[in-house]
C-alpha positions as CSV (number, residue, x, y, z in Angstrom):
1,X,78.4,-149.5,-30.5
2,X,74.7,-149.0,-30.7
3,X,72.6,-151.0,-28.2
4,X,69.0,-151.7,-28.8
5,X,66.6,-153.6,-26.7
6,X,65.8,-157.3,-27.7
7,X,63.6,-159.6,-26.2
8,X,66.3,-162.0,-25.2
9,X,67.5,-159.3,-22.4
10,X,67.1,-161.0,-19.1
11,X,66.9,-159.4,-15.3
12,X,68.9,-161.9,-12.9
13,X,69.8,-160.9,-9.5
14,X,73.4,-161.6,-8.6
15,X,74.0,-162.6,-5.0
16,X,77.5,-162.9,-5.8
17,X,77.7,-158.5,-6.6
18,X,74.2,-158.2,-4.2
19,X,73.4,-156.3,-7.6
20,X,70.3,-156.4,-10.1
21,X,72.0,-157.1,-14.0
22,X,70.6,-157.3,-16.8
23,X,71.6,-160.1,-19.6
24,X,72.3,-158.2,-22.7
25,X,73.1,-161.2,-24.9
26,X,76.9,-161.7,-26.5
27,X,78.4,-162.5,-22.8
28,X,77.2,-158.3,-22.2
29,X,75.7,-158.0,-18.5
30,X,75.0,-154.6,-17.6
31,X,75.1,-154.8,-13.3
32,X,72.9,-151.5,-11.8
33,X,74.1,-149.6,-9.1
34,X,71.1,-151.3,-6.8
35,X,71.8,-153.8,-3.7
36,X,68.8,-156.2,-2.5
37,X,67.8,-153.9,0.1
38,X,66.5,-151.8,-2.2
39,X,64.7,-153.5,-5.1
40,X,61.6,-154.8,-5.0
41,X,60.1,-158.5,-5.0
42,X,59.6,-158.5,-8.8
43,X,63.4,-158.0,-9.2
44,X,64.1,-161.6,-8.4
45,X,61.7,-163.3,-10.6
46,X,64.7,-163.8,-13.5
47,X,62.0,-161.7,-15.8
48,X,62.6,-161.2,-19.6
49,X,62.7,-157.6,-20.7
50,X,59.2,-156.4,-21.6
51,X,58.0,-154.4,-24.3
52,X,57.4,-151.3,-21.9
53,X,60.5,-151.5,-20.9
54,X,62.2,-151.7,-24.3
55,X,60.0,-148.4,-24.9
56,X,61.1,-146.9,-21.6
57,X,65.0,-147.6,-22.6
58,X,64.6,-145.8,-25.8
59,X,62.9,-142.8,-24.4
60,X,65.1,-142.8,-21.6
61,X,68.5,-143.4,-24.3
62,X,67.1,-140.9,-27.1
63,X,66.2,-137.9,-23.9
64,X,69.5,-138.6,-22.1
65,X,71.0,-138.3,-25.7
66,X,70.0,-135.2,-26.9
67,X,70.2,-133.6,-23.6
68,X,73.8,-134.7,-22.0
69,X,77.2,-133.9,-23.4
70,X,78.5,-136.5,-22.0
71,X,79.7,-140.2,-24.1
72,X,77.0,-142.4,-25.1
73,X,79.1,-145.1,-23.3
74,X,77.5,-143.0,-20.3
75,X,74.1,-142.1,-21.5
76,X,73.5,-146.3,-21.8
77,X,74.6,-146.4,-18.2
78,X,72.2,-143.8,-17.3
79,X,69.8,-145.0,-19.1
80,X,70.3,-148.7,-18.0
81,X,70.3,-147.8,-14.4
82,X,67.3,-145.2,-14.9
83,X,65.4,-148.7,-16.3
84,X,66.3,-150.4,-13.2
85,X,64.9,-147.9,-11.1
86,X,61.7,-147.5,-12.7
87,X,61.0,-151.0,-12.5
88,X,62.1,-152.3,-9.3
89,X,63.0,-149.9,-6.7
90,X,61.4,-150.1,-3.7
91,X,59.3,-146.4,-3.5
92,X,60.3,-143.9,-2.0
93,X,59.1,-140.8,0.3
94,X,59.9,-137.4,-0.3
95,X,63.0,-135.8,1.3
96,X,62.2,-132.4,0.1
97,X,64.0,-130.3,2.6
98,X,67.5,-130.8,1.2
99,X,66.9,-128.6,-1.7
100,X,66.1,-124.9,-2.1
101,X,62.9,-124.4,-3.7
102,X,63.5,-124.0,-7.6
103,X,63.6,-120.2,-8.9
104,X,61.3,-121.4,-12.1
105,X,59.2,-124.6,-12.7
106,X,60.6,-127.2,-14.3
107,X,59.3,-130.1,-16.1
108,X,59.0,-133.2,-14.5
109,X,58.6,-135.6,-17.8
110,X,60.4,-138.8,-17.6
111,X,63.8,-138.5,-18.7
112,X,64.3,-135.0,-18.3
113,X,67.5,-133.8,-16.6
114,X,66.7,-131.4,-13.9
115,X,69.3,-129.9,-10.8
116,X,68.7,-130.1,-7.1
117,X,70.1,-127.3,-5.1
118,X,71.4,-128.2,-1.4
119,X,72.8,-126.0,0.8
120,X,76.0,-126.8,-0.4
121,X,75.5,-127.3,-4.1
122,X,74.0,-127.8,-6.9
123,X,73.7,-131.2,-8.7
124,X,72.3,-132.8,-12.1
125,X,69.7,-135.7,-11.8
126,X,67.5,-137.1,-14.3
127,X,63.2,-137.8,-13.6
128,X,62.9,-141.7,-13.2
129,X,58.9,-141.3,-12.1
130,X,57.1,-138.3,-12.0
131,X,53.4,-137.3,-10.7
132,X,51.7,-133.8,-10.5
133,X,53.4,-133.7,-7.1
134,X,56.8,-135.4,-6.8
135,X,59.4,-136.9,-8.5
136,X,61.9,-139.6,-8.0
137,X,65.2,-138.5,-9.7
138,X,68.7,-140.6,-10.3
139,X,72.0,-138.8,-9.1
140,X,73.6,-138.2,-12.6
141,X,76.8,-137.0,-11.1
142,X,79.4,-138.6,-8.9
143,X,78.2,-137.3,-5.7
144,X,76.3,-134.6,-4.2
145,X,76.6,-133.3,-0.4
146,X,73.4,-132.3,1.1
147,X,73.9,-131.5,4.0
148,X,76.7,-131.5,6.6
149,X,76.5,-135.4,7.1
150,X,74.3,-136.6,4.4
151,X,75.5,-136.8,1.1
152,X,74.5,-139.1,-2.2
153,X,76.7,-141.3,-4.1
154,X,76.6,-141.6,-8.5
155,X,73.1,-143.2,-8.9
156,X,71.4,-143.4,-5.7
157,X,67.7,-142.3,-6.3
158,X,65.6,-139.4,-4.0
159,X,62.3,-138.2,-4.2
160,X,61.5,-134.7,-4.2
161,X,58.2,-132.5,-4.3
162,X,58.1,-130.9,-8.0
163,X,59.2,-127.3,-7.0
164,X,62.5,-128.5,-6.1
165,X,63.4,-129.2,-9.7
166,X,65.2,-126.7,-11.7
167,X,65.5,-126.5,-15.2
168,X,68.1,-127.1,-17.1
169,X,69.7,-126.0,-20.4
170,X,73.0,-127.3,-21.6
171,X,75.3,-125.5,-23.7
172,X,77.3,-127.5,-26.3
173,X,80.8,-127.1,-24.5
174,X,78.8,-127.7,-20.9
175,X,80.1,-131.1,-19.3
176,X,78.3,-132.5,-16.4
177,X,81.4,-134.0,-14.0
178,X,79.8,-137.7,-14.2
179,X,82.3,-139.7,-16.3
């Protein structure tokens, strides 16, 4: 099924899942991976879907597309949570000393899908916000250990100083373990 942004979509906090959703229309509510904690004011204002953020879902959607192999089921929930982020996440500060400094630069252009390397693996993420410095990236994968007692969870955002990103370059039979 091919979703497309409308301006019926709605943002609604549910206290009942301590989630932000979004109202999709046809009884569809997408519910993001972020708790109250979290978000920011704006995310409780029961706001309609702007036009920025329509763009921002199709750059995100068409990106995550032609980069992942993964379902597209998957790239909307990627996508859908990456939207979330980038609108109501509370900022962040950089936590750059997980992760090995990257062998090459990569680019850190909204959407792209870059790895983090900790120093006990490597991991996918994709660039939610970016400046010439740092970006804050979206755990792509189901988890990633950083350390020996920190790890991340599927979704959970980090910022990062900009040589920390490696590039990336799927192959066509390349699956990242996400879905």
């Amino acid at each position: 099924m091919l979703i497309k942004p409308n301006k019926d979509w709605k943002w609604n906090f549910c206290h009942n899942q301590n989630r932000l959703t979004l109202e999709m229309g046809e009884g569809m509510v997408f519910v993001s991976a972020f708790e109250k904690r979290h978000l920011v004011n704006d995310a409780f204002n029961n706001e309609y879907l702007s036009v920025e953020q329509g763009e921002d879902f199709n750059l995100f959607f068409e990106k995550l597309d032609a980069q992942l192999p993964v379902p597209s089921d998957f790239i909307y929930q990627i996508t859908l949570n990456c939207l979330a982020a980038k609108n109501f996440y509370k900022p962040l500060m950089p936590k750059s000393w997980f992760f090995a400094a990257a062998p090459a630069l990569s680019s850190a252009l909204l959407g792209n899908v870059v790895k983090l390397q900790s120093s006990i693996e490597c991991r996918h993420y994709v660039v939610v916000e970016s400046n010439t410095n740092a970006s804050t990236l979206l755990l792509i994968e189901k988890s990633h250990v950083l350390n020996d007692v920190k790890s991340m969870a599927q979704f959970e955002l980090i910022k990062v100083m900009n040589d920390r990103l490696i590039p990336v370059k799927f192959e066509p039979a390349q699956r990242v373990s996400a879905a």
